[in-house]
C-alpha positions, 0 to 999 in steps of 0.5 A, spaced: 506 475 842 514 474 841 515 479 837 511 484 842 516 481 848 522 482 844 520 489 841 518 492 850 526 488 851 529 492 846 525 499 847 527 497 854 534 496 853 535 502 848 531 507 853 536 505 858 542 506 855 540 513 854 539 514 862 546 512 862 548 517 857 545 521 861 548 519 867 555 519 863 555 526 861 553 529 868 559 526 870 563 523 865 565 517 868 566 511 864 563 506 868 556 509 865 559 510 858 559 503 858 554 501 862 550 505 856 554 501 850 552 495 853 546 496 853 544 499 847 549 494 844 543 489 847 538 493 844 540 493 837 541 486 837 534 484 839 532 488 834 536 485 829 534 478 831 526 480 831 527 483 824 532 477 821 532 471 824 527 466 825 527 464 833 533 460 832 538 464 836 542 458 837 547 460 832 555 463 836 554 470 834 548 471 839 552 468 844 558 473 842 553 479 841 552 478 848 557 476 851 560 483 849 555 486 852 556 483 859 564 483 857 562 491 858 558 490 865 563 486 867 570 490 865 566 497 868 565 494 874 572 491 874 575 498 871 571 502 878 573 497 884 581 497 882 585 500 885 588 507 882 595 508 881 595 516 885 597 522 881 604 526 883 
């Protein structure tokens, strides 16, 4: 029943980062871009820990996967609310 949960996280996830593709290519804003690297990169590790790992997601580089992949949300948010030195 995990391996279905993880599978529906990870089909989710990378589904996800094609909208914000999408999203990117309409507007070319890298507030997407990375949204859509941060969420594929959530994707392909699900699929990763499902394919090899044996439930033992204690080890650091999960937490390193995943703290690059909010490291990305957080900088996208950061880079869009500060403020932008002006064109002459």
């Amino acid at each position: 029943m995990t391996d279905l949960l993880t599978g529906a996280i990870a089909m989710a996830s990378l589904v996800i980062a094609l909208f914000f593709l999408r999203f990117w290519r309409n507007t070319s804003d890298r507030f997407f871009l990375y949204f859509a690297l941060s969420f594929f990169i959530e994707g392909l590790h699900r699929v990763y820990s499902a394919l090899h790992d044996d439930g033992g997601e204690d080890s650091p580089l999960h937490y390193l996967i995943r703290l690059l992949a909010y490291g990305l949300i957080l900088w996208a948010i950061l880079e869009k609310n500060l403020p932008r030195a002006k064109a002459r």
